[in-house]
Residue, then its C-alpha position, 0 to 999 in steps of 0.5 A: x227183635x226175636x221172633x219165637x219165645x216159650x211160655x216160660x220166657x214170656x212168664x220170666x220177662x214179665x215177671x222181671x219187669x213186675x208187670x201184671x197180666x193186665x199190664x202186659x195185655x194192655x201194652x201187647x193188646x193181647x187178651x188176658x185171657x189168651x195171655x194166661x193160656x200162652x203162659x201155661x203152655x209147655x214150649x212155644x205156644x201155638x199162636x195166631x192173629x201174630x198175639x206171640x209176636x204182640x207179646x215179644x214186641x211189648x216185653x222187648x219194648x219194656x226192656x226185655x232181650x229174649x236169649x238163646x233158642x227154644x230148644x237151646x237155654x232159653x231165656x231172658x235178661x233185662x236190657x240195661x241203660 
């Protein structure tokens, strides 16, 4: 399980599972909310309460497998069969 994502993977990751806010808040638990102010970050977004993590864990449990290091290529690709 990674750990760390940028806003533009967690916008790549769902937009790849062609999941909705709404949908990623209700499998993260994660507001709406801080989710639109998560993915309009440039970088990592600051997180508290473990929301980031929340979010990684929901997209990685949808299929999703976070690739290389914030600072190094990031991205996403989904996980097959």
């Amino acid at each position: 399980m990674s750990e760390i994502a940028t806003a533009g993977q967690i916008r790549a990751a769902r937009y790849a599972l062609n999941w909705s806010i709404e949908c990623l808040s209700e499998a993260s638990g994660v507001s709406v909310r801080t989710i639109i102010r998560y993915e309009s970050y440039d970088g990592v977004p600051p997180s508290r309460s473990g929301n980031l993590q929340k979010l990684i864990h929901a997209l990685e449990a949808g299929g999703i497998e976070f690739i290389g290091a914030p600072g190094d290529r990031p991205g996403v690709r989904i996980r097959g069969g």
